[in-house]
PAZAPA-4460 file (N, C-alpha, C; in steps of 0.05 Angstrom, whole numbers, plus 32768, in hexadecimal, padded with zeros to 4 digits):
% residues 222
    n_x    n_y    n_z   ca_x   ca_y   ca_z    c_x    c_y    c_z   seq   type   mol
   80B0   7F73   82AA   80B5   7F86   82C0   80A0   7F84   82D5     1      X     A
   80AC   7F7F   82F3   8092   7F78   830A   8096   7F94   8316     2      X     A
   8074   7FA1   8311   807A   7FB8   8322   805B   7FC2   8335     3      X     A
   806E   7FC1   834E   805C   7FC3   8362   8059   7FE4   836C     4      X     A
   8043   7FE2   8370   8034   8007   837D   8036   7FFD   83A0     5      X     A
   803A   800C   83A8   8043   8002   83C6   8030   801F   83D5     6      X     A
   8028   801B   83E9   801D   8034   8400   7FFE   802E   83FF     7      X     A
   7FED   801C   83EE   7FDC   801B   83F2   7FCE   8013   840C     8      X     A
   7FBB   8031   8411   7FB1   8033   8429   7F85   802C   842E     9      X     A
   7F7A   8029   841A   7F5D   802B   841C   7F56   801E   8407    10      X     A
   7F38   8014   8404   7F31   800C   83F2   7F31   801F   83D6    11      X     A
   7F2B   8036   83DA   7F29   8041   83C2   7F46   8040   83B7    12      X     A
   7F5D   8047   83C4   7F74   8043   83AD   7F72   8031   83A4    13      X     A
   7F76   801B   83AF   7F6E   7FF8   83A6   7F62   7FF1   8390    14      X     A
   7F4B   8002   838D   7F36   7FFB   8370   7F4D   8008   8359    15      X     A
   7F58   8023   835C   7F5D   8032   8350   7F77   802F   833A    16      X     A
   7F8C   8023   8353   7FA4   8012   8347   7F9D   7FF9   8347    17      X     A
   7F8F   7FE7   834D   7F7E   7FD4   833D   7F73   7FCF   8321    18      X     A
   7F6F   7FE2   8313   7F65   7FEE   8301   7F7B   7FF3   82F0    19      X     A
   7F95   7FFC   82FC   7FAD   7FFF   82E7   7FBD   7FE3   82E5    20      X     A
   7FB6   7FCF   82F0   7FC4   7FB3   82EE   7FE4   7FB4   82F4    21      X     A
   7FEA   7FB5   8308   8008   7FB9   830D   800E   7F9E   831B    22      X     A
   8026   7F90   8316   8029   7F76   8324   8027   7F73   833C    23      X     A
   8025   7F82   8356   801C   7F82   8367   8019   7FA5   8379    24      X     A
   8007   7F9D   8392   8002   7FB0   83A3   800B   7FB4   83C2    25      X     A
   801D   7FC3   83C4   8025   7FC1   83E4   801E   7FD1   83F2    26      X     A
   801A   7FC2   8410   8001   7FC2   841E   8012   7FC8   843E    27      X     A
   8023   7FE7   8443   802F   7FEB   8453   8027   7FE7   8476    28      X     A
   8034   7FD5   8483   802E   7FCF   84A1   8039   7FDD   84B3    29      X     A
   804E   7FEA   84B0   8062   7FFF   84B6   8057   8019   84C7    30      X     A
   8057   801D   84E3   804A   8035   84EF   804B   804C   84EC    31      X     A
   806D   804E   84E5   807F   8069   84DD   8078   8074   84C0    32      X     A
   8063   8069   84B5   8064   8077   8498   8043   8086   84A0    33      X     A
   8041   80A0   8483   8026   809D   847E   8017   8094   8473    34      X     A
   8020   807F   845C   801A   806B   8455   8007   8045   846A    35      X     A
   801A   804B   8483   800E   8032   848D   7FEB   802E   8488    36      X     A
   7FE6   8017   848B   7FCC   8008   8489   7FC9   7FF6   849D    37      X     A
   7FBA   7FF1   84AD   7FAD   7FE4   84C3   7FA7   7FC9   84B5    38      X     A
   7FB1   7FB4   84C2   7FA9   7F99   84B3   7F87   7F93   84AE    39      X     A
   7F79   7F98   84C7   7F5E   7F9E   84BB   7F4F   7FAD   84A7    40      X     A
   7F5B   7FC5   84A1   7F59   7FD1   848A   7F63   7FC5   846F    41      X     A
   7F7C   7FC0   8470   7F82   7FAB   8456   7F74   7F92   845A    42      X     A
   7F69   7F8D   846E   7F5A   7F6E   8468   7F3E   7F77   845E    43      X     A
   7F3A   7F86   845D   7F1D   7F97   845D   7F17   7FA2   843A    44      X     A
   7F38   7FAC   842D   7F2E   7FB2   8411   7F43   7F9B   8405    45      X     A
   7F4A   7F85   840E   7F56   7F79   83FC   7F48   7F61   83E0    46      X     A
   7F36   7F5D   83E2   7F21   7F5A   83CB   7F1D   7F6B   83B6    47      X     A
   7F2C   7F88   83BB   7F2B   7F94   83A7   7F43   7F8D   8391    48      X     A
   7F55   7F81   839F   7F6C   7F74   8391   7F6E   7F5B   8384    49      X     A
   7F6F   7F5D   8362   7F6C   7F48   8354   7F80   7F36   8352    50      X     A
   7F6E   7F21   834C   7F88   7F07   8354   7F9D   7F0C   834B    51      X     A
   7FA6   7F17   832B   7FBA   7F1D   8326   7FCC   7F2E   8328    52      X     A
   7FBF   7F3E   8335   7FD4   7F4D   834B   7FD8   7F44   8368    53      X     A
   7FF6   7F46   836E   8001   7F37   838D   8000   7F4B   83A1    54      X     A
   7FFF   7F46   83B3   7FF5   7F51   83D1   800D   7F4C   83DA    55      X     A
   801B   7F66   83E2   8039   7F68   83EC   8038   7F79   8408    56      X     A
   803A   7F63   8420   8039   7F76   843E   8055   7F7A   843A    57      X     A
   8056   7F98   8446   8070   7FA6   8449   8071   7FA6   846D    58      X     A
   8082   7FA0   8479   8092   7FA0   8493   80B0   7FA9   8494    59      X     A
   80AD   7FAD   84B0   80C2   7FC6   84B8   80C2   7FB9   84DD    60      X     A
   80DF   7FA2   84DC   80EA   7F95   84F6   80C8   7F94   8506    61      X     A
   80B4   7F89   84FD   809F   7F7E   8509   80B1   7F64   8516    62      X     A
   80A0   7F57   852C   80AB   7F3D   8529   809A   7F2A   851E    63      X     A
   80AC   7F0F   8517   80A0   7EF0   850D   8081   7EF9   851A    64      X     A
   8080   7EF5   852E   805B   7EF7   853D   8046   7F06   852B    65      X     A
   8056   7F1B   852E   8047   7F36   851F   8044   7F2B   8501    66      X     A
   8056   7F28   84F9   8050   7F27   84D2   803D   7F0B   84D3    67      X     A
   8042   7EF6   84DD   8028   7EDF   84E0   8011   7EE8   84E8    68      X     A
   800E   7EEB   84FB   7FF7   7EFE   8500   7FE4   7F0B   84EB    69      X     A
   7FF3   7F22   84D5   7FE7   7F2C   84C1   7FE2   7F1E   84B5    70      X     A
   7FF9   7F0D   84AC   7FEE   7EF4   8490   7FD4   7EEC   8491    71      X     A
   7FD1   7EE5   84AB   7FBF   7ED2   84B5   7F9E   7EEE   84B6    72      X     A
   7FA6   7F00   84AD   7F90   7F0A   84AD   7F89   7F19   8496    73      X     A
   7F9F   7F1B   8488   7FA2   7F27   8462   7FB0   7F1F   8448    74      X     A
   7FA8   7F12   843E   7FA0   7F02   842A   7FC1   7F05   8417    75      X     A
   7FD7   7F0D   8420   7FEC   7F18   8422   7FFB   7EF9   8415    76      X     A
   8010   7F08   83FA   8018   7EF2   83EA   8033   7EF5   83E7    77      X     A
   803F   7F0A   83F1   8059   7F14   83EF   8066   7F1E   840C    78      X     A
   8076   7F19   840C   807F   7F31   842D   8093   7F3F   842D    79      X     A
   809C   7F5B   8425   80B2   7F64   8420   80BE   7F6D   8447    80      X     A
   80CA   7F6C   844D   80E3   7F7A   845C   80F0   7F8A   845D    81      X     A
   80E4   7F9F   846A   80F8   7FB9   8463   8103   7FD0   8477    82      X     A
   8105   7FBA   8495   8115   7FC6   84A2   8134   7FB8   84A6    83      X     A
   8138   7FAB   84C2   8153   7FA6   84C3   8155   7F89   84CE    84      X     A
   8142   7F7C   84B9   813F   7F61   84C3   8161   7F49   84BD    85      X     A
   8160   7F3E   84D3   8178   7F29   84C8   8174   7F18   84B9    86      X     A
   818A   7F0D   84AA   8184   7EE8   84A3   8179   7EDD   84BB    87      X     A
   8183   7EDB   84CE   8179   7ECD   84E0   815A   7ED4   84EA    88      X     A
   8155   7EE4   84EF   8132   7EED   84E6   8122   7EE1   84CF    89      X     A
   812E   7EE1   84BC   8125   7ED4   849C   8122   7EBA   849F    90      X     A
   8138   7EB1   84AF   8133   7E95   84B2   8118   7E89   84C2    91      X     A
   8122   7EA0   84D6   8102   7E95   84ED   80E9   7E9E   84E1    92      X     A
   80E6   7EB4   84CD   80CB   7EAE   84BB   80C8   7E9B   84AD    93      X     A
   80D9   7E93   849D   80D5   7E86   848A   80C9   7E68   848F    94      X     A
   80D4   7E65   84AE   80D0   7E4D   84B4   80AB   7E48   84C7    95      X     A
   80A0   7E67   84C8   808C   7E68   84CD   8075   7E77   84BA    96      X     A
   807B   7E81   84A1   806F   7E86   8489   8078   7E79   8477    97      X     A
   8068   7E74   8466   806E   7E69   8447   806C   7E82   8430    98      X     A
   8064   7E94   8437   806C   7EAF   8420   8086   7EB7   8418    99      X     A
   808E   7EBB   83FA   80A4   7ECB   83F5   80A7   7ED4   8408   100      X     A
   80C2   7EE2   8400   80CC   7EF8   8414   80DF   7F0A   8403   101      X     A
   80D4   7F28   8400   80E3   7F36   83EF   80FA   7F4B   840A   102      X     A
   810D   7F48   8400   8120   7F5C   841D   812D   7F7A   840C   103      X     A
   811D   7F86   841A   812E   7FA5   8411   8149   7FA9   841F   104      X     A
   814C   7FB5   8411   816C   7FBA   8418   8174   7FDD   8410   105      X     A
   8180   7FEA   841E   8181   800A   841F   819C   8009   8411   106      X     A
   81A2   8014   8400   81C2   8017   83EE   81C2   8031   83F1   107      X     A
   81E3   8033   83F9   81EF   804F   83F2   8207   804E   83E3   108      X     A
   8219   8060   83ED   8226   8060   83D2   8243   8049   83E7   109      X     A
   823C   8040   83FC   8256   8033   83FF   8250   8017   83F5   110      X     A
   8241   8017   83E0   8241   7FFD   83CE   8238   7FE4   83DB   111      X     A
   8232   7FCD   83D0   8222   7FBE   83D4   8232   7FA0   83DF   112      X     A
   8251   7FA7   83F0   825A   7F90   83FD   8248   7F8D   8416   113      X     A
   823B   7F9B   8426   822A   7F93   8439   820F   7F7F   8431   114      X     A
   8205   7F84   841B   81F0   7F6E   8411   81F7   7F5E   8405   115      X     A
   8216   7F5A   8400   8225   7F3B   83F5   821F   7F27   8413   116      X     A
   822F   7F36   8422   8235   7F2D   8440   8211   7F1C   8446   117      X     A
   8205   7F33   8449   81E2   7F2D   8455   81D8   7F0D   8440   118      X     A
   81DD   7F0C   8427   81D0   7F00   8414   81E4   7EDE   8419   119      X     A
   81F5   7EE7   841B   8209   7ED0   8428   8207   7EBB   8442   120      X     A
   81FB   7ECF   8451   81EF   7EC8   846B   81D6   7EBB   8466   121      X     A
   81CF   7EC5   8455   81AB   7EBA   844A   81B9   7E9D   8440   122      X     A
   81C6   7E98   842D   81C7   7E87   8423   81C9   7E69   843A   123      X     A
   81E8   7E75   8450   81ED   7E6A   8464   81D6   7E60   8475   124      X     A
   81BA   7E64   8473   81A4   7E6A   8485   8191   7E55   8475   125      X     A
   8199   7E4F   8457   8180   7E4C   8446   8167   7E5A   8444   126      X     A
   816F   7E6F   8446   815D   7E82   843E   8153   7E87   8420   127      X     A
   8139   7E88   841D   8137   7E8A   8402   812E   7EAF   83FE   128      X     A
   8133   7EBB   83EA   8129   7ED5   83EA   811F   7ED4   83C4   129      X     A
   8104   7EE1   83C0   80F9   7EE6   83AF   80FE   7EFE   839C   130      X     A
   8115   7F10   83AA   8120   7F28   83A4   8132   7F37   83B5   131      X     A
   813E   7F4C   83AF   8146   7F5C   83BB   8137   7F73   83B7   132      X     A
   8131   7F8D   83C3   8127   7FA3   83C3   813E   7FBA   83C4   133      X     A
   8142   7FC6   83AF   815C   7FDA   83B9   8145   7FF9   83BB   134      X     A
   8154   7FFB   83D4   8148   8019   83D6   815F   802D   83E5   135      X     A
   815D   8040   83DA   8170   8062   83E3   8174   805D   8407   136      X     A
   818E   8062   8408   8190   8067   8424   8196   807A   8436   137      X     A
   817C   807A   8442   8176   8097   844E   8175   809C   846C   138      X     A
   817D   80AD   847B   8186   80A2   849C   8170   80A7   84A5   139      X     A
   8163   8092   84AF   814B   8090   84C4   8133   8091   84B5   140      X     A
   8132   8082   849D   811E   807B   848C   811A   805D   8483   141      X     A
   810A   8054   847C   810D   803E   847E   80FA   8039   8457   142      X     A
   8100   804C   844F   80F8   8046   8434   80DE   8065   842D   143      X     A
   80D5   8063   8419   80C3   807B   840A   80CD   809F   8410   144      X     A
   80E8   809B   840F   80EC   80B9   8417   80F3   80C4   8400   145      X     A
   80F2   80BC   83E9   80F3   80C7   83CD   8110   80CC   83BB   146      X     A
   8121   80BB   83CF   8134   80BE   83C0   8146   80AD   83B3   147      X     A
   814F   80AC   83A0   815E   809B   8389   816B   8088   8395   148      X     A
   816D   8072   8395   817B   805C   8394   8199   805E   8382   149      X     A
   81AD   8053   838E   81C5   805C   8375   81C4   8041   835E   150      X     A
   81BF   805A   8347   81B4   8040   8324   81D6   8036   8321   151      X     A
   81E3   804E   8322   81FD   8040   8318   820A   8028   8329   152      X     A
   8210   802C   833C   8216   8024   8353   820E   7FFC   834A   153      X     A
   81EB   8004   8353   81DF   7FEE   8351   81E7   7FDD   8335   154      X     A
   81DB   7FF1   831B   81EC   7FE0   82FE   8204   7FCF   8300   155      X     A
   821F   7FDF   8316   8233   7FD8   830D   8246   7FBF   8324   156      X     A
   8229   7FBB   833D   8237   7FA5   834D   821E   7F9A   835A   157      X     A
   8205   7F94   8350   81EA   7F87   8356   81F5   7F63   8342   158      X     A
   81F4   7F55   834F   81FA   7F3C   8349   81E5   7F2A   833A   159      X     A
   81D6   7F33   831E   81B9   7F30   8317   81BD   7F0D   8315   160      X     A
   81D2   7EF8   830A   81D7   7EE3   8302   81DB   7ECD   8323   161      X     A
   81E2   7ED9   8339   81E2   7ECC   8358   81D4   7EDC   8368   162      X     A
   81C8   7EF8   8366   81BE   7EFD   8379   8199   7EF3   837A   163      X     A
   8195   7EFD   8392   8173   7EF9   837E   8169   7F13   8373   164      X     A
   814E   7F13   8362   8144   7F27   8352   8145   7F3E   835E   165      X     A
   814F   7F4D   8353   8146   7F68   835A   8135   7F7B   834B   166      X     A
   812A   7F8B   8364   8117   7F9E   8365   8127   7FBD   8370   167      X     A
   8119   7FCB   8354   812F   7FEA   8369   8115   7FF9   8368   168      X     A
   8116   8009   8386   8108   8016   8391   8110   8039   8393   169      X     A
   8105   8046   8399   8116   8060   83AA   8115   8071   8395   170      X     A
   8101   808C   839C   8101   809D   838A   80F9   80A1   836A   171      X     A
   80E5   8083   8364   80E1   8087   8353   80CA   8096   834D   172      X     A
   80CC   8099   8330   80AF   80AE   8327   80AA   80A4   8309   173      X     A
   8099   80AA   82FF   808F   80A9   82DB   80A7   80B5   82D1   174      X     A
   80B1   80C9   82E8   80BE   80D9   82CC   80DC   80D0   82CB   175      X     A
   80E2   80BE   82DD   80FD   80B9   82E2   80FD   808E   82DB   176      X     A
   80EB   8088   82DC   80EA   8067   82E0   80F4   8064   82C7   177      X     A
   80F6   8068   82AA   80FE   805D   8292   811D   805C   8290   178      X     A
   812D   8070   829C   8148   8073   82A1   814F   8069   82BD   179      X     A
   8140   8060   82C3   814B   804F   82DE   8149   8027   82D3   180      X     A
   8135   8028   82C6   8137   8017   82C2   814B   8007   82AE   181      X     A
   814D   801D   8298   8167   8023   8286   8178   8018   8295   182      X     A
   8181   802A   82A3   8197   8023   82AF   81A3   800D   82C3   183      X     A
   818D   800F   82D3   8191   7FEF   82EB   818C   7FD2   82E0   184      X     A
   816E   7FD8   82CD   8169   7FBE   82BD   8163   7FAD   82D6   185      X     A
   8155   7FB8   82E2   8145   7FA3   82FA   8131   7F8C   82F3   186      X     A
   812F   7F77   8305   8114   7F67   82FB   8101   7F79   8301   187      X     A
   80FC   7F89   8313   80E2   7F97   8320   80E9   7FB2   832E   188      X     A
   80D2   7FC3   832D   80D3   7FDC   833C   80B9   7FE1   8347   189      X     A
   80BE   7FF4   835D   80B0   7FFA   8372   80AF   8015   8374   190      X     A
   809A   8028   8375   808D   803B   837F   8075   803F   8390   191      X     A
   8082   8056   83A1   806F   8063   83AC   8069   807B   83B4   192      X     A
   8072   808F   83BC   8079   80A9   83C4   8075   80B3   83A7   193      X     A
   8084   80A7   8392   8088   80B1   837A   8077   80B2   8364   194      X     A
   8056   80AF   8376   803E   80A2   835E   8027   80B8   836F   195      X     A
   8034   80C5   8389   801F   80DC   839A   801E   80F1   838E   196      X     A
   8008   80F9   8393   7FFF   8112   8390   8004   8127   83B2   197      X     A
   8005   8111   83C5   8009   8127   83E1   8011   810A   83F6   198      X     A
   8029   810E   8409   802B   80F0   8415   8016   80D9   841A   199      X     A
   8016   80CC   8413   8001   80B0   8416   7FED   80B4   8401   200      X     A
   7FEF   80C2   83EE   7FD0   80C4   83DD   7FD9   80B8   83C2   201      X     A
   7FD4   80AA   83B8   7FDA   80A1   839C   7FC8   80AF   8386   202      X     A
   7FD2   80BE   8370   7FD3   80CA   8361   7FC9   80B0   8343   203      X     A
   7FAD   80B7   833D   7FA9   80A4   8325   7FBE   80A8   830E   204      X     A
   7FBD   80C2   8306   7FD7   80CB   82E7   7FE7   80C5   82EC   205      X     A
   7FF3   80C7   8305   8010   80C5   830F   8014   809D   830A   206      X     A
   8001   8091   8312   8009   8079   831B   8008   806F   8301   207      X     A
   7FF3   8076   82EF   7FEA   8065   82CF   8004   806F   82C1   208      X     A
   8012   8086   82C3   802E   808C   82B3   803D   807A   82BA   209      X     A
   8042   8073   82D2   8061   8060   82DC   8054   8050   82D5   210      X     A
   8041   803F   82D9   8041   8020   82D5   8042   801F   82B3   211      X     A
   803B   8035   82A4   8037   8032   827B   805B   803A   827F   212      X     A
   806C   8047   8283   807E   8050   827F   8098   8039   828F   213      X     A
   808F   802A   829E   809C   801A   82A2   809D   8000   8297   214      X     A
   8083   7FFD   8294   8084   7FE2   8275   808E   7FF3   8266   215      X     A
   8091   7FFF   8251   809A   8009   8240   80BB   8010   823B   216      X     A
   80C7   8013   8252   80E3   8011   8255   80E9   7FF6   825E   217      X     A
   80E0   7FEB   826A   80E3   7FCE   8264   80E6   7FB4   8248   218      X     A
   80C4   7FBB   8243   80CD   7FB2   8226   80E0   7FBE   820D   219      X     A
   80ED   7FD7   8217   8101   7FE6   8205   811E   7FD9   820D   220      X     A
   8125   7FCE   8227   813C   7FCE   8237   813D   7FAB   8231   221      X     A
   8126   7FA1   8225   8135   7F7B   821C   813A   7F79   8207   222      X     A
***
């Protein structure tokens, strides 16, 4: 199970969920959140991040310029997507980064023929994608607004054997991740909102529960 803590904003969180070994740490670029981080600032505590944990910049319709730019200044091993980027965008990164590329994707309940369509177009593009990200779809959010992603939904038309890996996002918590995972049987999950103690503050108990409780329904769920 790959599971990433996402909203990290300062060095001190960094040591902190460093310390709980989670497969990676995301490192929000995004203006609209309270979560964002200033690329100088993440260039500034990212030494606190051990090699074996991955460094995941989160973006939100930056452009190609913009996301090179950061690479080029934070040590950044992953790149998730999580506004309303095209294939055709993907393409023009890809062809000027060499980083994964994880793409969120917002699900509601009118089911998941719109990310057949998108993933199709990727293919058409040669696009490679390292994952999908499913997260709750919420109007005029663009992800961490705390709410559930649909498990059934996803269980019962997420394409695990042609699509690429998925990761479900949205509303998770300690107290909810073992039955989500139950149920979706994701390669990976993502929290953030759901590990605070108050917006943008990461919560030590909160975060050491999800990451023990999500191995643990993992290794129950193979």
């Amino acid at each position: 199970m790959w599971i990433k803590i996402c909203g990290i904003r300062d060095a001190a969180t960094a040591q902190m969920v460093a310390g709980l070994m989670p497969d990676a740490m995301g490192l929000n670029f995004y203006a609209g959140t309270v979560r964002v981080v200033s690329p100088s600032t993440a260039a500034d505590f990212s030494h606190h991040i051990p090699a074996e944990i991955t460094p995941v910049g989160l973006f939100v319709n930056h452009s190609v310029a913009e996301i090179v730019e950061i690479t080029q200044q934070v040590p950044l091993r992953l790149l998730q997507l999580h506004g309303d980027e095209s294939p055709e965008f993907l393409a023009q990164l890809q062809a000027r980064v060499s980083l994964p590329v994880v793409r969120a994707w917002r699900a509601g309940e009118e089911g998941l023929g719109p990310l057949a369509e998108y993933l199709a177009e990727c293919r058409e593009r040669q696009v490679t994608l390292a994952a999908v990200l499913i997260d709750a779809r919420v109007s005029g959010q663009y992800g961490g607004s705390g709410h559930t992603a649909p498990w059934e939904l996803l269980r019962e038309e997420y394409h695990t054997t042609e699509w690429p890996r998925l990761v479900l996002a949205g509303g998770l918590t300690p107290d909810n991740v073992a039955e989500a995972i139950e149920t979706v049987r994701p390669w990976g999950v993502d929290v953030s909102s759901g590990v605070e103690r108050e917006p943008g503050v990461k919560d030590p108990n909160l975060t050491r529960r999800f990451i023990e409780l999500a191995r643990q329904a993992a290794a129950g769920a193979e």
